[in-house]
N, C-alpha and C positions, 0 to 999 in steps of 0.2 A: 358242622363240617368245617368251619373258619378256621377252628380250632390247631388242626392240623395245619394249617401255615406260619411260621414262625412270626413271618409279622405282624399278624393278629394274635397269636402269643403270648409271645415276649411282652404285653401290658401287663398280666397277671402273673407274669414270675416275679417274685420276692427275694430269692436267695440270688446271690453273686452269680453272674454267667458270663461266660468266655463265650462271644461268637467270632466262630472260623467262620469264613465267608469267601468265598471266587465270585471276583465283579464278575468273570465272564465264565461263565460254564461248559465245558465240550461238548456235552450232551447235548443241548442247548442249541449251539451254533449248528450242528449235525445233523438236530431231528426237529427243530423249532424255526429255525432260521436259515437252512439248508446251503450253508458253507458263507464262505469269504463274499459275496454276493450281496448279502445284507449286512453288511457290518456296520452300515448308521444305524439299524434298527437294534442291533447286535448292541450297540454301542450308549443306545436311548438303554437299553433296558440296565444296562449299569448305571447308568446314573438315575434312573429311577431306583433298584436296589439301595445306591449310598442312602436317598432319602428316607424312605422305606425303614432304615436302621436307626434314623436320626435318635431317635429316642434313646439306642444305645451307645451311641456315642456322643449324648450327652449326660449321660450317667456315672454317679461316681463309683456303682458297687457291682457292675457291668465291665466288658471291657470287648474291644474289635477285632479280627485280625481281617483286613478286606482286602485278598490281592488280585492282582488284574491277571495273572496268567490265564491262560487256556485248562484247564483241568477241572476235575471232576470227582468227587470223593474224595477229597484232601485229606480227611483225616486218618481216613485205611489205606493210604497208600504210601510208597517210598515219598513222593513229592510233601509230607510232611515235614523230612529234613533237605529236602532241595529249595521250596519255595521260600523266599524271602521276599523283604521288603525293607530299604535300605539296611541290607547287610542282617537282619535278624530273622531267622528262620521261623516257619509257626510253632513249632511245639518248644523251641525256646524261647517266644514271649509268652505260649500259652504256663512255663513253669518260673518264669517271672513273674509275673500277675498272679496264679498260685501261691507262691511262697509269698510274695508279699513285697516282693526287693524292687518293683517298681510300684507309682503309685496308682490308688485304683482311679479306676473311670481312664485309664491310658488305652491309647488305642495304636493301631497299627495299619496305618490306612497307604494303599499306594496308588500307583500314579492313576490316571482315568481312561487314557487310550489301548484299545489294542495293540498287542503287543509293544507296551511302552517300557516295561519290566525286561533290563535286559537279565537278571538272575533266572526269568524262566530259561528252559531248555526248548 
């Protein structure tokens, strides 16, 4: 059953992986930690997550995007060209790091606090 969690994982992956990542999750905050109320617990579990990753961002054929807004489903949703992180949105570093035009093991890490990203909405 581990299996199914990415952090337990991502050991056994071999080929090149892009992880998109939300330090902070809406679902999360909503249904796990039941609003603005907890947000140091809110706020522990991001920084547990960055750790959690370590292993991919310290790899060179791996790559991160980990942003702090509030969201959920990033990759099916519009917030894949809204969210950024100093200025580069995820599905253009995720087609950076594909093509090749930056180097591998780059990562895409932003700030740590809630709402500290002012590019969320």
């Amino acid at each position: 059953w581990k299996c199914f969690f990415a952090a337990d994982a991502i050991q056994f992956v071999k080929t090149p992986l892009f992880v998109l990542q939300t330090r902070f999750d809406s679902w999360q905050m909503a249904h796990i930690f039941k609003g603005d109320g907890e947000v140091d617990a809110y706020q522990q579990e991001g920084t547990i997550l960055e750790a959690t990753l370590a292993s991919v961002i310290a790899s060179r054929s791996q790559a991160l995007f980990l942003e702090a807004c509030r969201v959920h489903g990033l990759s099916i949703t519009a917030d894949w060209d809204r969210v950024r992180i100093n200025g580069t949105a995820a599905h253009t570093a995720f087609f950076q790091w594909f093509n090749g035009s930056v180097s591998m093991g780059r990562n895409w890490i932003d700030c740590k606090e809630v709402g500290c990203n002012q590019d969320c909405y």
